[in-house]
N, C-alpha and C positions, 0 to 999 in steps of 0.2 A: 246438205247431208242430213241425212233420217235421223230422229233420236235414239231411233231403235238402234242406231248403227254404231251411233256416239258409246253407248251405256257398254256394249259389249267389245268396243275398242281399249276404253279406257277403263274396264274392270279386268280385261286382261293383261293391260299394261301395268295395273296397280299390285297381279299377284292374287287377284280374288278367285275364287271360285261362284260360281251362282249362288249356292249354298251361303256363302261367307257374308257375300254382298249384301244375300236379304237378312241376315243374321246382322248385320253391321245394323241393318236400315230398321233392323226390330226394335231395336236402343230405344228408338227416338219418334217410334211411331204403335202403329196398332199390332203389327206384324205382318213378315212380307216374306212368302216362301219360295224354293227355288222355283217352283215350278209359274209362280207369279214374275219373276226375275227373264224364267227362258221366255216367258209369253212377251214382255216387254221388248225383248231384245229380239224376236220373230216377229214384232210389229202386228203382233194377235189386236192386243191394246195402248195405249200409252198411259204412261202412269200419270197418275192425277197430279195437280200444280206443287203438295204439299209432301208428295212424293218425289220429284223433281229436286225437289230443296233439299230433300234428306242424301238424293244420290250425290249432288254435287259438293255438300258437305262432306261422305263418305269418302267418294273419289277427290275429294280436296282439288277441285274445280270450281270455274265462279260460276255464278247460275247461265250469264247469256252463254256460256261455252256448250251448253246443253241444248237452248232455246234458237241460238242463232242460226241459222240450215245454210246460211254462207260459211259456216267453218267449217273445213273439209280435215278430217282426221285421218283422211286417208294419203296424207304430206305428214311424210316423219319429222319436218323439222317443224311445221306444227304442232304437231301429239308433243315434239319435247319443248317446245316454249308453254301448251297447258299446261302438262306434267310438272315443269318445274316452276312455276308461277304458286308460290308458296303465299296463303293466305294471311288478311293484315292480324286476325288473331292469333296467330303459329308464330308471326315476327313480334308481336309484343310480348310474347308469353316466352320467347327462348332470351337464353343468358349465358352469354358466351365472355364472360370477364376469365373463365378457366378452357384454354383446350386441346383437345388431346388428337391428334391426327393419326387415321386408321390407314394405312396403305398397304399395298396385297406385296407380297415379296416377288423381288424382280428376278430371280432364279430360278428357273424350270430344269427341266431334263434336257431339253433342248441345249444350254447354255452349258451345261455339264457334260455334254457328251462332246459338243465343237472343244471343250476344255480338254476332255482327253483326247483328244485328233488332235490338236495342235504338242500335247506333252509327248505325245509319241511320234509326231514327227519331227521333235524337236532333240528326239532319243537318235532317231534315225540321224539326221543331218550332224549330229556330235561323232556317231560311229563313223560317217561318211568324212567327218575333217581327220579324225584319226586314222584311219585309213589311207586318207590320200597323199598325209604328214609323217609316216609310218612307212608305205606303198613304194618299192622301188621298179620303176614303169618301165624300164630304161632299156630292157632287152622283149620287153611285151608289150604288141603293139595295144594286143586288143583289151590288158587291163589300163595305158596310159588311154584310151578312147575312154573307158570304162571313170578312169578316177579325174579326168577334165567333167566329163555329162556331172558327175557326183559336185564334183564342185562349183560348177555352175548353179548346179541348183541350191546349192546351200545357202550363195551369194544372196540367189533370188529369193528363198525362202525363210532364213533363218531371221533376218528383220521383220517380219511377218509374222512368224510363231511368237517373236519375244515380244511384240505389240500386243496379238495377241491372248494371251497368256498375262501381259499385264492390265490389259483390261478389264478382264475376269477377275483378278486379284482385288481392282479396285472397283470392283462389282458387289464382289465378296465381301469388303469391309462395309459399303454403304448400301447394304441388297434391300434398298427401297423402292416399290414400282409405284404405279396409279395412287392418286390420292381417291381413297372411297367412300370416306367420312372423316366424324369427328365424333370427340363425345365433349361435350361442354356440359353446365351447372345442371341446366334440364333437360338436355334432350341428346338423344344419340341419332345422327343422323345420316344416314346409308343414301349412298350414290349408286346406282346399277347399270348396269350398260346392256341392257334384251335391244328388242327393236330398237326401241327408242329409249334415251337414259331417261332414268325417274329418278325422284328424289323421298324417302321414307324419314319421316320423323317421328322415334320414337319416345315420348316422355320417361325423363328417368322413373317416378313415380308407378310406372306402369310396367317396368319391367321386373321380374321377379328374380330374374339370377342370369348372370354372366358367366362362360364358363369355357375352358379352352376343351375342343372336341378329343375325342381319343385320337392318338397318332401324333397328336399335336409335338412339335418338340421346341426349342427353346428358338433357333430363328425363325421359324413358318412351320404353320397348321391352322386349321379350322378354327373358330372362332362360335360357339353356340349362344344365341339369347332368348330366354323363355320369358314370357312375356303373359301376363294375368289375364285369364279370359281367350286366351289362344289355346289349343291344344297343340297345335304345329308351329314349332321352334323357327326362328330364323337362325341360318348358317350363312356366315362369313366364310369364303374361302378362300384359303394361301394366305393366310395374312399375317406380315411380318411380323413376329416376335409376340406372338397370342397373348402368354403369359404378361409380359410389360403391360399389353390392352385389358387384362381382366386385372391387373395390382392396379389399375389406375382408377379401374374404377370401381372396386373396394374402398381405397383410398376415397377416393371423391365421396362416397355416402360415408364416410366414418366424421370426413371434415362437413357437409352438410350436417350431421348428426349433432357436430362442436359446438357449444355455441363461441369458445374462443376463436377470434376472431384471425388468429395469424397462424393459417398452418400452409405449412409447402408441402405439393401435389407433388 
């Protein structure tokens, strides 16, 4: 596979724009502008060896993943074994003795609305047993047809609403979905799921402010992190209990800040 091909697979997977990319790649070099980035990835030119190194650092890629033309990115379950092949200095630099697990809230509309279908048929089939406990059939053919169909179905359905109905309940107390991160001593780190899952590590150090988005409410809402040297924020979205995720991690820079050494997170 082309490098040209590589560079704009995995700068889309990472969330970059061309712009961003060469903006990344300006860090660490002479400077490199979008319009050098679309030529690369149009296979105008290829970028030179020391360019190479700066991309796969940026895209947190090992150099052969760029070099090798037997890797084919174009297998999603290749793009997510690069993607998530986390480099050996990211693992010795993270510090996970504290952590805090980010997970998207498992309650949608969808789940809310089957909740009230089942509470109104379960209104139904109560009216339905009073009625047919109540109902004297005895001289009417076509209300004793009428209150057997009714309770027949109650038989069949009212075990079913009260399941559930109780599912939902114990939905409701533990409305935890996907696990999508964490945040540990240094690094907060986000699991995505586009094409193919990525994995984003962001240094506590580097980020500037945590903050639950407007709408947010005490079980699920947006999650915002701004981040030093980005102008565009990253958004978490639906994520259980926002507010708990930004006092934690308050908390955590107040205890990095201690230098006593016994405080509970």
């Amino acid at each position: 596979m082309k490098l040209s091909d590589k560079i704009r697979i995995l700068r889309k997977a990472r969330g970059l724009s061309q712009e961003g990319l060469g903006h990344s790649i300006s860090e660490t070099t002479d400077g490199v502008s979008r319009q050098t980035v679309s030529d690369w990835e149009n296979g105008k030119f290829e970028p030179k060896l020391d360019n190479i190194r700066d991309i796969a650092k940026v895209l947190n890629v090992s150099f052969d993943v760029l070099l090798n033309e037997s890797v084919d990115l174009n297998d999603a379950t290749i793009v997510e074994k690069v993607l998530n092949n986390v480099s050996i200095d990211i693992k010795e630099n993270i510090n996970t003795k504290v952590r805090y697990s980010i997970q998207q809230y498992a309650i949608d509309k969808k789940h809310i609305a089957r909740f009230c279908l089942w509470i109104a048929i379960l209104c139904i089939l109560a009216i339905s047993v009073v009625f047919i406990l109540v109902g004297d059939f005895s001289n009417r053919t076509g209300l004793a047809i009428t209150g057997y169909v009714l309770g027949f179905i109650s038989i069949v359905l009212l075990p079913t609403a009260i399941i559930q109905i109780r599912i939902f309940a114990h939905k409701y107390k533990n409305p935890y979905g996907h696990h999508i991160g964490e945040i540990n001593n240094t690094h907060i780190i986000i699991k995505t799921f586009q094409t193919a899952s990525n994995v984003i590590y962001l240094p506590i150090d580097k980020i500037k402010e945590i903050e639950a988005g407007g709408g947010a409410k005490k079980r699920c809402g947006n999650v915002v992190i701004t981040l030093a040297g980005r102008e565009k924020p990253i958004t978490l979205l639906n994520v259980a209990f926002p507010n708990a995720m930004v006092d934690f991690y308050n908390r955590l820079l107040d205890a990095n800040a201690n230098d006593d050494p016994i405080v509970i997170l």
